[in-house]
C-alpha positions in Angstrom: 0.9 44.4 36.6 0.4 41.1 34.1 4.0 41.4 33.4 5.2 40.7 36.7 2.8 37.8 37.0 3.1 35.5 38.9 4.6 37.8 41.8 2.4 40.3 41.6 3.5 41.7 45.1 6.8 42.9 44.0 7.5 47.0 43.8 8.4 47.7 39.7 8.0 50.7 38.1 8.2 50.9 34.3 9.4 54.4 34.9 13.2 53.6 36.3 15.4 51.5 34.1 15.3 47.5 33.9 19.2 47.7 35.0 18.1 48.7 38.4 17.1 46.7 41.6 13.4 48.6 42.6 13.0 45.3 44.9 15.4 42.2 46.2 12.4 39.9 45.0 13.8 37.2 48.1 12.6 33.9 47.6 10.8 34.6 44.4 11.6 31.7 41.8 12.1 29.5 44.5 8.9 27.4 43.3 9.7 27.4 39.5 13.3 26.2 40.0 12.4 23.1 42.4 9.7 22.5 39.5 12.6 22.5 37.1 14.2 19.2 39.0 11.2 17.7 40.2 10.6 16.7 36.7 13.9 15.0 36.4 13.4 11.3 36.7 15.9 11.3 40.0 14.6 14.2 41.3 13.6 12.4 45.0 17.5 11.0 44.7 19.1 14.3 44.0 20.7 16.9 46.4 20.4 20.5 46.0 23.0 23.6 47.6 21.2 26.4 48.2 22.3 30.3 48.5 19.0 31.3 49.7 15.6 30.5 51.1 13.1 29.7 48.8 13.4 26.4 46.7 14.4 23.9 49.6 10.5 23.8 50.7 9.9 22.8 47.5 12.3 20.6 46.1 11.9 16.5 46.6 15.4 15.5 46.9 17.6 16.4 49.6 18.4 20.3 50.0 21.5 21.8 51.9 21.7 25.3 53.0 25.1 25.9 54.4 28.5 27.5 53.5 30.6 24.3 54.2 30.3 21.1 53.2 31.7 17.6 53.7 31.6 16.5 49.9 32.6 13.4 50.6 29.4 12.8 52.2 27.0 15.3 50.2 28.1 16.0 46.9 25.7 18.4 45.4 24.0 17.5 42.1 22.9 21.0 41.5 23.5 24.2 42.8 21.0 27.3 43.4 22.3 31.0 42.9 20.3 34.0 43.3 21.6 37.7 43.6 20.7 38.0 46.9 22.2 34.9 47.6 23.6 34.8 51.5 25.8 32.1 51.2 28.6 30.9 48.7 29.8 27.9 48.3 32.9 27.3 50.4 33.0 23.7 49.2 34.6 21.8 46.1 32.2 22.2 43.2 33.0 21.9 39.7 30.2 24.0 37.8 30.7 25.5 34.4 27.6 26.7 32.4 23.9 28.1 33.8 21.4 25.0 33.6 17.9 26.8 33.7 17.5 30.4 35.0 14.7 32.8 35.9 14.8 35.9 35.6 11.6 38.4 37.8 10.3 41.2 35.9 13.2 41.3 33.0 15.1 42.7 35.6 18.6 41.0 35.1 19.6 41.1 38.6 16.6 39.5 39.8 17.5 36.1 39.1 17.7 32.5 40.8 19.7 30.2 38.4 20.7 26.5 38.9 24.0 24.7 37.7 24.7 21.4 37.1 28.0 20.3 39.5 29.8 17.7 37.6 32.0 15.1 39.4 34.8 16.5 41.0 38.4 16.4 38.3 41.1 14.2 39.9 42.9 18.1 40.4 40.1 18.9 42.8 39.9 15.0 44.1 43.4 15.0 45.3 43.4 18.6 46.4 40.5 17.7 48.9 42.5 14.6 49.9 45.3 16.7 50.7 43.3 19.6 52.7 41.8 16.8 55.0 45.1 15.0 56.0 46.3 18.6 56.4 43.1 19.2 58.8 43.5 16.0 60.5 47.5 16.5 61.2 46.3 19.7 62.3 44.0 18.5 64.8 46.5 15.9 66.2 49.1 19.2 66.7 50.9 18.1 63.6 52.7 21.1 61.5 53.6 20.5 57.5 56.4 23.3 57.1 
């Protein structure tokens, strides 16, 4: 039980293999990620996507929970994954390498991990341009063909 400290609530057993899911471990990590950026100088200035429930309650900057997203107005400084994650990003996001990861029990696919969004690249700039002039002609009954 140490090992699995500090969630000692979760269902392991040593006996089944560490490749396995014995629990889905939701919202654990939560805590220890917002942690992570709370100790960045611009935490209370940052915004935060979110996949799942868990590090939002924690975190100081602003957090967004949702599948779209108007970049233009929020553009995420970091974004949370889990496993479990309900959501995925159906937004612009340019995110290459983990940032900081936790990982419950050993058990790999009981993670939360956070990546760092860079700036948009002028590829994904102008594409987004181009998608909202396309919704907007849309909206007025306006057909590109």
């Amino acid at each position: 039980m140490q090992k699995q400290r500090p969630h000692f609530f979760i269902y392991t057993s040593d006996l089944l293999p560490k490749n396995y899911i014995i629990t889905g471990t939701w919202g654990y990590g939560g805590y220890e990620a917002a942690q992570f950026l709370n100790a960045k100088p611009d935490a209370k200035e940052g915004t935060l996507w979110a996949d799942a429930y868990g590090v939002c309650e924690f975190y100081v900057g602003k957090c967004i929970r949702r599948t779209k997203l108007d970049v233009e107005k929020y553009y995420p400084d970091y974004l949370y994954r889990t496993y479990h994650g309900a959501l995925s990003p159906d937004f612009p996001h340019n995110t290459h390498a983990i940032t900081w990861s936790y990982v419950i029990d050993g058990r790999s696919k009981s993670y939360v991990r956070l990546f760092k969004n860079d700036p948009l690249t002028p590829d994904q700039q102008e594409e987004l341009q181009f998608e909202k002039q396309r919704k907007a002609d849309e909206d007025r009954g306006y057909s590109r063909s």
